[in-house]
C-alpha positions in Angstrom: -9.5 -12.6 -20.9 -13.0 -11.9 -19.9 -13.7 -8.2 -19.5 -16.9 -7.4 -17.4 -17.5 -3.8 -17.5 -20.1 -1.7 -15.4 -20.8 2.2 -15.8 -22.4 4.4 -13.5 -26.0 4.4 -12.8 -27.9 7.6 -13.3 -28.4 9.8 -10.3 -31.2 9.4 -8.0 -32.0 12.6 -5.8 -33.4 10.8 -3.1 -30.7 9.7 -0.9 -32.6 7.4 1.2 -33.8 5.9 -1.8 -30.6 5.4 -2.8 -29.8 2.8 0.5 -33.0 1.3 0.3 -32.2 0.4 -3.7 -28.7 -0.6 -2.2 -30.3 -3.0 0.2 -32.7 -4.5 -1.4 -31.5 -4.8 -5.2 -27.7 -5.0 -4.1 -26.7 -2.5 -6.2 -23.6 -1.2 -4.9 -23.4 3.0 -4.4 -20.0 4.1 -6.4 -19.0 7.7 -6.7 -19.6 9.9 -9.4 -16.5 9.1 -12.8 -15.9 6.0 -11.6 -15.0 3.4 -14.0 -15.1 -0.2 -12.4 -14.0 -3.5 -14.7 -13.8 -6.9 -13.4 -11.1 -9.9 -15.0 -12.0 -13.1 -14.4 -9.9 -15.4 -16.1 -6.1 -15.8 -16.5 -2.9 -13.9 -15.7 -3.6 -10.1 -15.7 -2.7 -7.2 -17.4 -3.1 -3.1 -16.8 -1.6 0.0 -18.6 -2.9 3.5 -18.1 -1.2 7.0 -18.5 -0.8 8.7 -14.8 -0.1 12.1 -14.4 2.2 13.2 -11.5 -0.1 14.1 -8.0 -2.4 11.0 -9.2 -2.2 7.7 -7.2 -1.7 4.5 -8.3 -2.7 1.6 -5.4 -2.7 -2.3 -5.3 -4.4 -3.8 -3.2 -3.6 -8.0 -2.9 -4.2 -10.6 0.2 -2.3 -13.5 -0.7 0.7 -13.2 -3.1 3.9 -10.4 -3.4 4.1 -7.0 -4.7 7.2 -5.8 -6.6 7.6 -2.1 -8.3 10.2 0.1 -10.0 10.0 3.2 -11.8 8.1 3.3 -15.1 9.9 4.6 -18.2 7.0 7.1 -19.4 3.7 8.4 -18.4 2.0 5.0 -18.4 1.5 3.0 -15.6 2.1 -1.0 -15.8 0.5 -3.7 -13.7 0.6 -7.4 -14.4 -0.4 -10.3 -12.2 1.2 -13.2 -12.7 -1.3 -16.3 -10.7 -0.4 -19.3 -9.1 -2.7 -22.1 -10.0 -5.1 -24.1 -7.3 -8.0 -25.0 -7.0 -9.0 -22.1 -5.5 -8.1 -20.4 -8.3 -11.7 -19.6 -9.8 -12.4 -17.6 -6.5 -10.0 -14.9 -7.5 -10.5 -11.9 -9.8 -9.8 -8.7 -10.6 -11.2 -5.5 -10.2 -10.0 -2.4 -11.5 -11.8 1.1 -10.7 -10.4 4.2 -12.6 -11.1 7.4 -11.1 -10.6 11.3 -11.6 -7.3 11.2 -8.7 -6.2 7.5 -10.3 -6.2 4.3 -10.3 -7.0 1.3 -7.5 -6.8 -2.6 -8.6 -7.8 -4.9 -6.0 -7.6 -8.7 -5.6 -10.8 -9.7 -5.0 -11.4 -13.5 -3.1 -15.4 -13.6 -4.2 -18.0 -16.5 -5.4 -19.8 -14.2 -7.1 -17.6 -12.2 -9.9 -19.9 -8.7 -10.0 -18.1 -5.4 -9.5 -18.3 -3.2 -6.8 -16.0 -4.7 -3.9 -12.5 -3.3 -4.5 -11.9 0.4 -3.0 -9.0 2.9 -1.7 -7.6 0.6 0.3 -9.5 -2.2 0.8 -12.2 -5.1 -0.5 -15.6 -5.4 0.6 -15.6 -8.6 1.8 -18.7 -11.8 1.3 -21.5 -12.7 2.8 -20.1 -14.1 6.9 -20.8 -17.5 6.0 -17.8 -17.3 3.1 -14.4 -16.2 3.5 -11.3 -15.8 1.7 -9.2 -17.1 4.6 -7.9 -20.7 4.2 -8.1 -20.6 0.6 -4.7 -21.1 -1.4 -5.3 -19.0 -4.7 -2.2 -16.2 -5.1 -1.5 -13.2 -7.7 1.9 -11.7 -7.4 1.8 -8.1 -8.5 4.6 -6.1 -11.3 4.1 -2.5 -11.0 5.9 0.5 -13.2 5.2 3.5 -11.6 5.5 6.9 -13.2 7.5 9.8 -12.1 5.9 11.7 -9.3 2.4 9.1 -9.0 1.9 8.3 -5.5 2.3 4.5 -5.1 0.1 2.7 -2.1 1.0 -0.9 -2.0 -0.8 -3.3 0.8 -1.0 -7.1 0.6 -1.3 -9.4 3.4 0.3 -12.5 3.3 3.6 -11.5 1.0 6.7 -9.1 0.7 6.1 -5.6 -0.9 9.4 -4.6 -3.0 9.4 -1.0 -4.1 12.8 -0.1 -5.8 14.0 3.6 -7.2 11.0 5.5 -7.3 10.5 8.6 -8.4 7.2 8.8 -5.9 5.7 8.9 -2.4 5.1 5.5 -1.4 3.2 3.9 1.1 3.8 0.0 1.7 2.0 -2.3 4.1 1.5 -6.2 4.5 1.1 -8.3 7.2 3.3 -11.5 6.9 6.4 -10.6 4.7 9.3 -8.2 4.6 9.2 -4.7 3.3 11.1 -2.6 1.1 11.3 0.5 -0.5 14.2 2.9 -1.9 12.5 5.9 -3.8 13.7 9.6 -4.6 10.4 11.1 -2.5 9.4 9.7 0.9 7.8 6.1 2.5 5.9 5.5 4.7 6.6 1.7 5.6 4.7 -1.4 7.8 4.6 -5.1 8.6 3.9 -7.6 11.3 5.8 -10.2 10.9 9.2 -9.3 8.6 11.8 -6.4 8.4 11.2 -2.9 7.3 14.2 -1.1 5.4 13.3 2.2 3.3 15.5 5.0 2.1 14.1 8.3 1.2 16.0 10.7 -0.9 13.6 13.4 0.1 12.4 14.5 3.2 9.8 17.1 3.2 6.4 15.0 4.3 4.0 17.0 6.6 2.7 15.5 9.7 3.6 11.8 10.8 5.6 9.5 8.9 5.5 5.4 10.1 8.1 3.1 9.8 6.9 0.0 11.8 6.9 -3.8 12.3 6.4 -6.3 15.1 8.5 -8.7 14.3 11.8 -7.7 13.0 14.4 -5.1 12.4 13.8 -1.9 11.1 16.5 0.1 8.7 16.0 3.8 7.4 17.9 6.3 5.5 17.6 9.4 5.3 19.4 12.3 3.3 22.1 14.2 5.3 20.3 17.1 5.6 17.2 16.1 6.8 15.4 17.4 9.7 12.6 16.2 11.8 11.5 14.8 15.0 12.0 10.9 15.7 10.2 8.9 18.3 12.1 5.5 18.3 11.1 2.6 20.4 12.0 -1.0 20.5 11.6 -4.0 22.9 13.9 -6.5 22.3 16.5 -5.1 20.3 18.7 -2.1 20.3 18.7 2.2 18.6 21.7 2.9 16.5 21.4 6.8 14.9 23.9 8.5 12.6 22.5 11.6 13.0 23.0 13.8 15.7 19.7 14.4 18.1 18.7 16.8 20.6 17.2 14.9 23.5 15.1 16.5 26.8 14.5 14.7 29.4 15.9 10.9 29.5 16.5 8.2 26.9 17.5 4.8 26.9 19.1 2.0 24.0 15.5 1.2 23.5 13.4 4.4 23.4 14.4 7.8 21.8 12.2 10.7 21.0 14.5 13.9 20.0 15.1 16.5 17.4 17.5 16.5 14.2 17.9 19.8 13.2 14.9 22.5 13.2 12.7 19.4 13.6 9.3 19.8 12.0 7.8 17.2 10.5 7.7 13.6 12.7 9.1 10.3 12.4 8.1 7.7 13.9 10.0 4.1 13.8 9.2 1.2 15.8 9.6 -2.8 16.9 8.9 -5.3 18.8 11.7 -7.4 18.2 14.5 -6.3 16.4 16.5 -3.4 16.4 16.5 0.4 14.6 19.1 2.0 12.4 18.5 5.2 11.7 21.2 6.1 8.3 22.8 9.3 6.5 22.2 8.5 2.6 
Protein backbone atom coordinates (compact mmCIF):
# COMPACT_ATOMS: atom_id res chain seq x y z
CA UNK A 1 0.00 0.00 0.00
CA UNK A 2 1.42 3.29 -1.23
CA UNK A 3 1.17 5.96 1.37
CA UNK A 4 1.57 9.56 -0.05
CA UNK A 5 1.76 11.95 2.75
CA UNK A 6 1.59 15.90 2.63
CA UNK A 7 1.98 18.35 5.70
CA UNK A 8 1.01 21.78 5.97
CA UNK A 9 2.81 24.51 4.31
CA UNK A 10 4.07 27.36 6.47
CA UNK A 11 1.87 30.33 6.83
CA UNK A 12 1.98 33.18 4.49
CA UNK A 13 0.45 36.54 5.92
CA UNK A 14 -0.58 37.81 2.82
CA UNK A 15 -3.79 36.46 2.00
CA UNK A 16 -4.05 37.48 -1.50
CA UNK A 17 -0.81 35.95 -1.93
CA UNK A 18 -2.09 33.05 -0.74
CA UNK A 19 -4.83 32.74 -3.90
CA UNK A 20 -2.56 33.92 -6.31
CA UNK A 21 0.10 30.95 -5.06
CA UNK A 22 -3.14 28.74 -5.22
CA UNK A 23 -3.83 29.69 -8.81
CA UNK A 24 -0.90 29.67 -10.27
CA UNK A 25 1.25 26.82 -8.46
CA UNK A 26 -1.96 24.71 -7.64
CA UNK A 27 -1.25 24.39 -4.37
CA UNK A 28 -4.27 23.72 -2.65
CA UNK A 29 -5.23 26.12 0.75
CA UNK A 30 -5.92 23.48 3.79
CA UNK A 31 -6.66 24.65 7.17
CA UNK A 32 -4.36 24.97 9.91
CA UNK A 33 -3.69 20.82 11.85
CA UNK A 34 -4.72 19.28 9.03
CA UNK A 35 -3.23 16.07 8.20
CA UNK A 36 -4.08 14.85 4.56
CA UNK A 37 -2.69 11.16 3.20
CA UNK A 38 -3.50 9.70 -0.08
CA UNK A 39 -3.74 5.46 -0.83
CA UNK A 40 -3.34 4.60 -4.05
CA UNK A 41 -3.19 1.07 -4.54
CA UNK A 42 -5.25 -1.86 -3.27
CA UNK A 43 -8.08 -2.61 -0.76
CA UNK A 44 -8.01 0.04 2.14
CA UNK A 45 -7.52 0.16 5.53
CA UNK A 46 -8.03 3.03 8.54
CA UNK A 47 -7.94 2.89 12.44
CA UNK A 48 -7.75 5.97 14.63
CA UNK A 49 -8.86 6.55 18.37
CA UNK A 50 -12.10 9.05 18.37
CA UNK A 51 -13.14 10.63 21.24
CA UNK A 52 -17.02 11.16 21.85
CA UNK A 53 -18.27 14.91 20.32
CA UNK A 54 -15.61 14.12 17.29
CA UNK A 55 -16.97 13.13 13.83
CA UNK A 56 -16.15 10.45 11.85
CA UNK A 57 -17.43 10.98 7.86
CA UNK A 58 -17.21 8.91 4.60
CA UNK A 59 -17.64 10.21 1.82
CA UNK A 60 -17.97 7.46 -1.49
CA UNK A 61 -19.68 7.97 -5.11
CA UNK A 62 -19.97 4.59 -6.37
CA UNK A 63 -20.04 1.65 -3.98
CA UNK A 64 -22.12 0.93 -0.34
CA UNK A 65 -21.58 2.01 3.03
CA UNK A 66 -22.17 -0.30 6.04
CA UNK A 67 -21.50 0.61 9.96
CA UNK A 68 -22.06 -0.72 13.41
CA UNK A 69 -20.80 0.15 16.68
CA UNK A 70 -17.08 -0.08 17.44
CA UNK A 71 -15.97 -2.11 20.48
CA UNK A 72 -13.43 0.69 21.86
CA UNK A 73 -12.18 4.10 21.31
CA UNK A 74 -10.82 3.32 17.81
CA UNK A 75 -12.48 3.92 14.83
CA UNK A 76 -12.31 1.21 11.92
CA UNK A 77 -12.63 1.86 8.18
CA UNK A 78 -11.87 -0.63 5.46
CA UNK A 79 -12.69 -0.51 1.66
CA UNK A 80 -13.05 -3.43 0.11
CA UNK A 81 -12.69 -2.52 -4.19
CA UNK A 82 -14.24 -4.06 -7.00
CA UNK A 83 -11.80 -4.46 -9.80
CA UNK A 84 -12.18 -2.64 -13.50
CA UNK A 85 -10.47 -1.05 -15.48
CA UNK A 86 -11.26 2.01 -14.11
CA UNK A 87 -9.83 0.98 -11.20
CA UNK A 88 -6.46 3.02 -11.27
CA UNK A 89 -8.77 6.31 -11.24
CA UNK A 90 -9.75 5.73 -7.71
CA UNK A 91 -7.92 6.56 -4.50
CA UNK A 92 -8.05 7.47 -1.26
CA UNK A 93 -7.81 10.39 0.79
CA UNK A 94 -7.78 10.63 4.33
CA UNK A 95 -7.57 14.21 6.14
CA UNK A 96 -7.35 14.04 10.04
CA UNK A 97 -8.29 17.00 11.80
CA UNK A 98 -8.56 18.61 15.40
CA UNK A 99 -12.88 17.75 15.44
CA UNK A 100 -12.03 14.18 13.49
CA UNK A 101 -11.73 12.44 10.73
CA UNK A 102 -13.10 12.68 6.85
CA UNK A 103 -12.02 9.80 4.16
CA UNK A 104 -13.18 10.50 0.80
CA UNK A 105 -13.30 8.39 -2.44
CA UNK A 106 -11.61 10.30 -4.73
CA UNK A 107 -12.31 9.57 -8.92
CA UNK A 108 -8.92 11.62 -10.01
CA UNK A 109 -6.11 11.17 -12.94
CA UNK A 110 -3.86 12.81 -10.97
CA UNK A 111 -3.34 11.10 -7.33
CA UNK A 112 -2.07 14.46 -5.32
CA UNK A 113 -3.95 15.42 -2.10
CA UNK A 114 -6.02 18.13 -1.46
CA UNK A 115 -9.60 17.13 -3.06
CA UNK A 116 -11.51 15.29 -0.31
CA UNK A 117 -13.37 17.62 2.35
CA UNK A 118 -16.39 17.77 4.96
CA UNK A 119 -18.61 16.54 2.74
CA UNK A 120 -17.57 16.47 -0.48
CA UNK A 121 -14.60 16.07 -3.31
CA UNK A 122 -13.27 18.66 -5.36
CA UNK A 123 -13.87 17.51 -8.50
CA UNK A 124 -11.25 17.50 -12.12
CA UNK A 125 -10.55 19.68 -14.49
CA UNK A 126 -14.42 19.96 -16.79
CA UNK A 127 -12.91 18.09 -19.59
CA UNK A 128 -12.65 14.79 -17.10
CA UNK A 129 -15.21 13.32 -14.97
CA UNK A 130 -15.83 10.61 -12.72
CA UNK A 131 -19.33 9.88 -14.21
CA UNK A 132 -19.46 6.80 -16.54
CA UNK A 133 -16.64 5.24 -15.02
CA UNK A 134 -17.26 1.68 -13.34
CA UNK A 135 -14.52 1.61 -10.45
CA UNK A 136 -16.41 0.87 -6.77
CA UNK A 137 -15.20 0.84 -2.94
CA UNK A 138 -17.71 -0.48 -0.54
CA UNK A 139 -17.06 1.08 2.88
CA UNK A 140 -16.95 -1.06 6.73
CA UNK A 141 -17.15 1.41 9.38
CA UNK A 142 -16.85 0.76 13.43
CA UNK A 143 -17.96 3.70 15.04
CA UNK A 144 -17.18 4.59 18.57
CA UNK A 145 -19.59 5.42 21.31
CA UNK A 146 -20.90 8.93 21.16
CA UNK A 147 -18.69 9.99 17.51
CA UNK A 148 -20.90 11.59 15.22
CA UNK A 149 -21.20 9.43 12.08
CA UNK A 150 -21.86 11.30 8.48
CA UNK A 151 -22.23 8.87 5.80
CA UNK A 152 -22.99 10.11 1.95
CA UNK A 153 -22.39 8.02 -1.18
CA UNK A 154 -24.11 8.30 -4.33
CA UNK A 155 -24.79 5.46 -6.22
CA UNK A 156 -25.24 2.62 -3.21
CA UNK A 157 -27.17 1.77 0.10
CA UNK A 158 -25.88 3.29 3.39
CA UNK A 159 -26.46 0.64 6.38
CA UNK A 160 -25.87 2.08 9.78
CA UNK A 161 -26.93 -0.56 12.51
CA UNK A 162 -26.96 0.02 16.59
CA UNK A 163 -25.07 3.05 17.12
CA UNK A 164 -24.18 4.59 19.92
CA UNK A 165 -23.99 8.10 17.76
CA UNK A 166 -25.77 10.92 15.85
CA UNK A 167 -25.81 9.90 12.36
CA UNK A 168 -26.46 11.54 9.35
CA UNK A 169 -26.91 9.24 6.07
CA UNK A 170 -27.37 10.33 2.53
CA UNK A 171 -27.02 8.66 -1.07
CA UNK A 172 -28.63 9.18 -4.06
CA UNK A 173 -29.56 5.72 -5.72
CA UNK A 174 -29.93 3.07 -2.92
CA UNK A 175 -31.84 2.43 0.22
CA UNK A 176 -31.14 3.83 3.61
CA UNK A 177 -30.91 2.61 7.02
CA UNK A 178 -30.04 3.41 10.27
CA UNK A 179 -31.02 2.16 13.93
CA UNK A 180 -28.75 3.99 16.58
CA UNK A 181 -29.29 4.82 20.38
CA UNK A 182 -28.92 8.93 19.46
CA UNK A 183 -30.73 10.50 16.62
CA UNK A 184 -30.56 10.38 12.35
CA UNK A 185 -31.00 12.38 10.18
CA UNK A 186 -31.78 10.20 6.91
CA UNK A 187 -32.00 10.86 2.70
CA UNK A 188 -32.24 9.27 -0.74
CA UNK A 189 -33.64 9.65 -4.14
CA UNK A 190 -34.33 6.74 -5.36
CA UNK A 191 -34.83 3.83 -2.37
CA UNK A 192 -36.55 3.63 1.06
CA UNK A 193 -35.69 5.43 4.21
CA UNK A 194 -36.23 3.46 7.63
CA UNK A 195 -34.37 4.91 10.85
CA UNK A 196 -35.10 4.36 14.51
CA UNK A 197 -33.80 6.73 17.10
CA UNK A 198 -33.62 5.74 20.60
CA UNK A 199 -33.11 9.34 21.53
CA UNK A 200 -34.82 12.27 20.68
CA UNK A 201 -33.42 15.52 21.88
CA UNK A 202 -31.90 17.18 18.39
CA UNK A 203 -32.30 20.89 18.18
CA UNK A 204 -33.72 22.48 15.14
CA UNK A 205 -34.86 20.44 12.01
CA UNK A 206 -34.43 16.90 11.60
CA UNK A 207 -34.91 15.20 7.71
CA UNK A 208 -36.09 12.10 6.95
CA UNK A 209 -36.61 12.11 3.07
CA UNK A 210 -36.68 10.25 -0.20
CA UNK A 211 -38.26 10.56 -3.64
CA UNK A 212 -38.73 7.42 -4.55
CA UNK A 213 -39.94 5.17 -1.90
CA UNK A 214 -41.38 4.61 1.48
CA UNK A 215 -40.28 6.07 4.44
CA UNK A 216 -40.37 4.20 8.17
CA UNK A 217 -39.43 6.02 11.54
CA UNK A 218 -39.41 5.18 15.10
CA UNK A 219 -39.29 6.93 17.63
CA UNK A 220 -39.17 6.46 21.55
CA UNK A 221 -42.56 6.60 23.29
CA UNK A 222 -41.92 9.59 24.85
CA UNK A 223 -40.77 11.72 22.39
CA UNK A 224 -41.97 15.04 21.59
CA UNK A 225 -41.68 17.27 18.66
CA UNK A 226 -43.32 18.84 15.80
CA UNK A 227 -43.86 16.70 12.45
CA UNK A 228 -44.46 18.06 9.04
CA UNK A 229 -45.43 14.88 6.93
CA UNK A 230 -46.08 15.00 3.26
CA UNK A 231 -46.46 12.46 0.60
CA UNK A 232 -47.75 12.25 -3.03
CA UNK A 233 -48.53 9.02 -3.95
CA UNK A 234 -48.72 7.04 -0.99
CA UNK A 235 -50.50 7.25 2.34
CA UNK A 236 -49.51 8.81 6.53
CA UNK A 237 -49.92 6.10 9.16
CA UNK A 238 -48.84 7.68 12.96
CA UNK A 239 -48.85 5.86 16.22
CA UNK A 240 -48.45 8.74 18.15
CA UNK A 241 -51.13 10.95 19.00
CA UNK A 242 -50.88 14.64 17.26
CA UNK A 243 -52.40 17.88 17.86
CA UNK A 244 -53.49 19.26 14.52
CA UNK A 245 -54.83 23.19 13.58
CA UNK A 246 -56.28 23.90 10.82
CA UNK A 247 -56.94 20.86 8.19
CA UNK A 248 -54.98 17.68 7.24
CA UNK A 249 -55.34 15.13 4.83
CA UNK A 250 -53.90 11.12 4.31
CA UNK A 251 -51.14 12.80 2.51
CA UNK A 252 -49.98 15.92 4.39
CA UNK A 253 -49.73 16.38 8.20
CA UNK A 254 -48.05 19.03 10.10
CA UNK A 255 -49.03 18.81 14.07
CA UNK A 256 -47.62 18.62 17.50
CA UNK A 257 -46.67 15.40 19.79
CA UNK A 258 -46.47 16.53 23.06
CA UNK A 259 -44.80 19.91 24.14
CA UNK A 260 -43.44 19.90 20.62
CA UNK A 261 -40.06 21.60 20.30
CA UNK A 262 -37.76 20.42 18.23
CA UNK A 263 -39.00 19.61 14.28
CA UNK A 264 -39.39 16.72 12.19
CA UNK A 265 -39.66 16.62 9.04
CA UNK A 266 -40.48 13.31 6.82
CA UNK A 267 -41.28 13.24 3.27
CA UNK A 268 -41.98 11.25 -0.36
CA UNK A 269 -42.76 11.34 -3.42
CA UNK A 270 -43.90 7.96 -3.90
CA UNK A 271 -44.41 5.85 -1.14
CA UNK A 272 -45.96 6.03 2.07
CA UNK A 273 -44.89 7.23 5.91
CA UNK A 274 -45.02 5.33 9.14
CA UNK A 275 -44.39 7.18 11.91
CA UNK A 276 -43.58 4.18 15.04
CA UNK A 277 -43.49 4.05 19.05
CA UNK A 278 -40.12 2.08 19.79
Amino acid sequence: MKKIESLVRGWIPSALCVAVISLVAGVPAWAEGEKRTVFAEGDFHWQGSLKAGQTLEVVNRNGEIGASSASGDAARVEGTRKRSDDDRELFIEVVEYPDGVTICAVYAKDKTPGRCHHGGVSSEPMNWSWRGHRAKINFDVQVPRGVRFNAMTTNGSVHCVNLDSVVQAETTNGNVEVSTSEWASAKTTNGGVRVSMGGAKWSGELEVMTTNGNVDVTLPASAEFKVDAATTNGGIHTDFSITVQGSFSSKALSGTVGGGGRELKVATTNGGIELKKS
